[in-house]
C-alpha positions, 0 to 999 in steps of 0.5 A, spaced: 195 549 842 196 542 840 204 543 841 202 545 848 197 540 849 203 535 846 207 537 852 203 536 857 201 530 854 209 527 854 210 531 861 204 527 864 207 520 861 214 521 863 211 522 870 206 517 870 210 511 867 217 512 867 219 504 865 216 506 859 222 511 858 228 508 860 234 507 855 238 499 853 244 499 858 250 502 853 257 501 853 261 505 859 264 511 857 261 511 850 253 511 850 253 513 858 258 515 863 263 511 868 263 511 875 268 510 879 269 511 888 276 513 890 279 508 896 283 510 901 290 513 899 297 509 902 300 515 907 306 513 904 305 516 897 307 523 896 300 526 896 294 526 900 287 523 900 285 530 898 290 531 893 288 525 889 282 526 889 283 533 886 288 530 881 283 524 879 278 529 877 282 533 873 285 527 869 277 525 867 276 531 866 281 533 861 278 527 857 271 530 857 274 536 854 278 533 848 272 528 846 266 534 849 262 528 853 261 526 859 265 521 861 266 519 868 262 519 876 265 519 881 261 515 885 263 511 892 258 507 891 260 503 885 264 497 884 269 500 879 274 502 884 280 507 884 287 504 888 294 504 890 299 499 891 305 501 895 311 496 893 318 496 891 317 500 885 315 506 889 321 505 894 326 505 888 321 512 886 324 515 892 331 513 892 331 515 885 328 522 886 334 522 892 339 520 887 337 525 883 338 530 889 346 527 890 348 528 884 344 536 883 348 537 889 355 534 886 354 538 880 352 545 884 358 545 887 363 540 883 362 547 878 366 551 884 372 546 885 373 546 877 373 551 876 377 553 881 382 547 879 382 549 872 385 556 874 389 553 878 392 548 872 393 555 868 397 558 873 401 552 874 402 552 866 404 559 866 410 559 871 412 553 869 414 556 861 416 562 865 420 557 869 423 553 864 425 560 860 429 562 866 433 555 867 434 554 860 437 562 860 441 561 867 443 554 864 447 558 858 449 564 862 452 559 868 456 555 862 458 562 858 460 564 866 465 558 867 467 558 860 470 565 861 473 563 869 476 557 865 479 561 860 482 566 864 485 561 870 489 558 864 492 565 863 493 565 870 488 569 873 483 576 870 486 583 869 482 587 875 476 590 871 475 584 867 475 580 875 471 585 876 465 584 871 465 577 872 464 578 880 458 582 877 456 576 872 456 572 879 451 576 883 447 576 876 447 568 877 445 568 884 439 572 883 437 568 877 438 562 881 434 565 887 428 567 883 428 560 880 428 557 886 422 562 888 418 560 882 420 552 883 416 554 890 411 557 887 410 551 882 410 546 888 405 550 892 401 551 886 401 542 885 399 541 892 393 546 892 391 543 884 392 535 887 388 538 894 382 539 889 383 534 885 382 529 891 376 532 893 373 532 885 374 524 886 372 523 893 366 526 891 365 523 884 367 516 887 361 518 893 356 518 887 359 514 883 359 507 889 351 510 890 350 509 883 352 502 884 349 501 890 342 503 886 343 498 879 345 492 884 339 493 888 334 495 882 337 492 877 339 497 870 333 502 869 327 499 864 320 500 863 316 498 868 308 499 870 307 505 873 299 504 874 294 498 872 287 497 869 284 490 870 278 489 866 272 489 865 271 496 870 274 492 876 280 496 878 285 501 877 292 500 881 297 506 881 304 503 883 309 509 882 309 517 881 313 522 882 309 528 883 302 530 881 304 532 875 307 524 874 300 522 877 295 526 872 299 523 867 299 515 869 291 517 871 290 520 863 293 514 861 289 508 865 282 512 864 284 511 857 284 504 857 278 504 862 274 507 856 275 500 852 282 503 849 286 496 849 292 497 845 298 504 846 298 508 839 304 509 836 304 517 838 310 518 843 306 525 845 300 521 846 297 519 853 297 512 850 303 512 848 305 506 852 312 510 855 310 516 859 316 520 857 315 525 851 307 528 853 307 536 857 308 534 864 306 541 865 300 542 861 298 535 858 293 534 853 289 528 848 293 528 842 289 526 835 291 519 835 289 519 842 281 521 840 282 517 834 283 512 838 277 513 843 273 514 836 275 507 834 272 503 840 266 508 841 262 508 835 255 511 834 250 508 838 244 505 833 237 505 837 232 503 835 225 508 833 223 506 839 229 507 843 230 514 839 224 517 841 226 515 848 231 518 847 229 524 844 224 525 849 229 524 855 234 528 853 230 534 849 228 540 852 221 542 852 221 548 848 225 545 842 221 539 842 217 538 835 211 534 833 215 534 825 221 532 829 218 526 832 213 524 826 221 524 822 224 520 829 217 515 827 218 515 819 
């Protein structure tokens, strides 16, 4: 009965005196959730309103999960606002991606023509031995050949069956003479296809290579560049540059991370605050220990005073685990 009467007693208080049962403000995303409104999205982004509302969801709540408290609201009517900024960054983002299509394509069908040119260079190596073997063995068969004509003129001419072997020798030289000259016009056909594809591979290499230049000359070398950015304390958060909503998540993990008071990147290149975006799993990104170490060092546990403790304990205890042993130790 006197713990029945106890908890109508509170009920009534809480009900009839709310003032009274009101926390200090604590710090955002540590004692109590942040709240933050979502502006209208550049069409010119890769995404839709919708969709990046869905993925900045998605982003706070991976940071809930790892760290098991309620972190973020969203609240159009907060002042802490979520933007885009369209500018050259994202611009490049575009032309890359592009590039990036021109070379996949230039290596899709480079493959073909190489190898096609690869095997054509081993049929060229190949005739051409054989037709280095054939000259060099009709060279020596023409000089015997001529030898023995000369030997035999200076005897005043070849007795019958020796002129008749040697006009056999002479049709022999011939069709070896023929079949060098078929083989010197296979090897010529063969050279006008290998240079044929060889012009092609460096007209399109020279195509990618012009365009590789055009994009250095105007955006200069590749170098690390702000992708999203967190204004303190609780203004803005501005995204600039993403690919995809997979890239997206990640820049929207790593700037929540710094709304929770984390200023400085840790060391971890698989960490969302690691200050590259280049070594986490695009495809399932997760809080790293050092991510979470870093949340710990910022929030530390929050001291209330007993007052404010049996505030607290009231607020957010549910009625049936309430005791009069617990709020008598909160007292003590």
């Amino acid at each position: 009965m006197l713990l029945i009467f106890g908890v109508l007693l509170i009920t009534t208080t809480l009900q009839s005196a709310p003032k009274y049962f009101v926390l200090p403000p604590g710090q955002p995303g540590c004692d109590e959730p942040i709240h933050w409104k979502l502006e209208k999205i550049d069409e010119r982004f890769p995404v839709s309103q919708s969709d990046f509302l869905a993925t900045t969801f998605k982003a706070h709540l991976l940071w809930e999960k790892a760290l098991g408290k309620k972190l973020f609201i969203y609240d159009q009517n907060s002042d802490f606002e979520l933007q885009t900024l369209y500018d050259e960054r994202q611009e490049m983002t575009y032309e890359g991606q592009a590039l990036d299509e021109r070379i996949e394509e230039y290596e899709e069908t480079k493959a073909p023509l190489q190898q096609q040119y690869d095997s054509l260079q081993s049929q060229y190596e190949k005739l051409t031995n054989q037709y280095n073997e054939l000259l060099k063995e009709f060279e020596k068969n023409v000089s015997e050949y001529e030898k023995t004509i000369e030997k035999w003129n200076k005897k005043g001419g070849a007795p019958p069956d020796v002129y008749d072997d040697l006009k056999d020798d002479r049709k022999d030289l011939e069709k070896d003479q023929k079949k060098l000259e078929n083989l010197n016009n296979e090897i010529n056909d063969l050279v006008n296809k290998i240079n044929s594809l060889a012009s092609q591979l460096n007209l399109q290499s020279n195509n990618i290579n012009e365009k590789l230049e055009t994009f250095k000359e105007k955006y200069g070398e590749p170098q690390p560049f702000v992708q999203g950015l967190y204004t303190s304390p609780l203004d803005n958060i501005t995204i600039f540059q993403f690919k995809a909503k997979d890239d997206l998540l990640l820049v929207l993990m790593h700037e929540f991370g710094h709304s929770l008071g984390i200023e400085e990147h840790v060391e971890n290149p698989k960490s969302i605050m690691h200050y590259l975006m280049n070594e986490q799993d695009i495809n399932n990104p997760q809080l790293t220990q050092d991510d979470i170490n870093a949340y710990n060092t910022i929030c530390t546990p929050r001291t209330l005073s007993k007052k404010y403790s049996l505030v607290s304990y009231l607020i957010y205890t549910p009625w049936k685990k309430m005791g009069i042993k617990n709020i008598v130790d909160i007292l003590r």
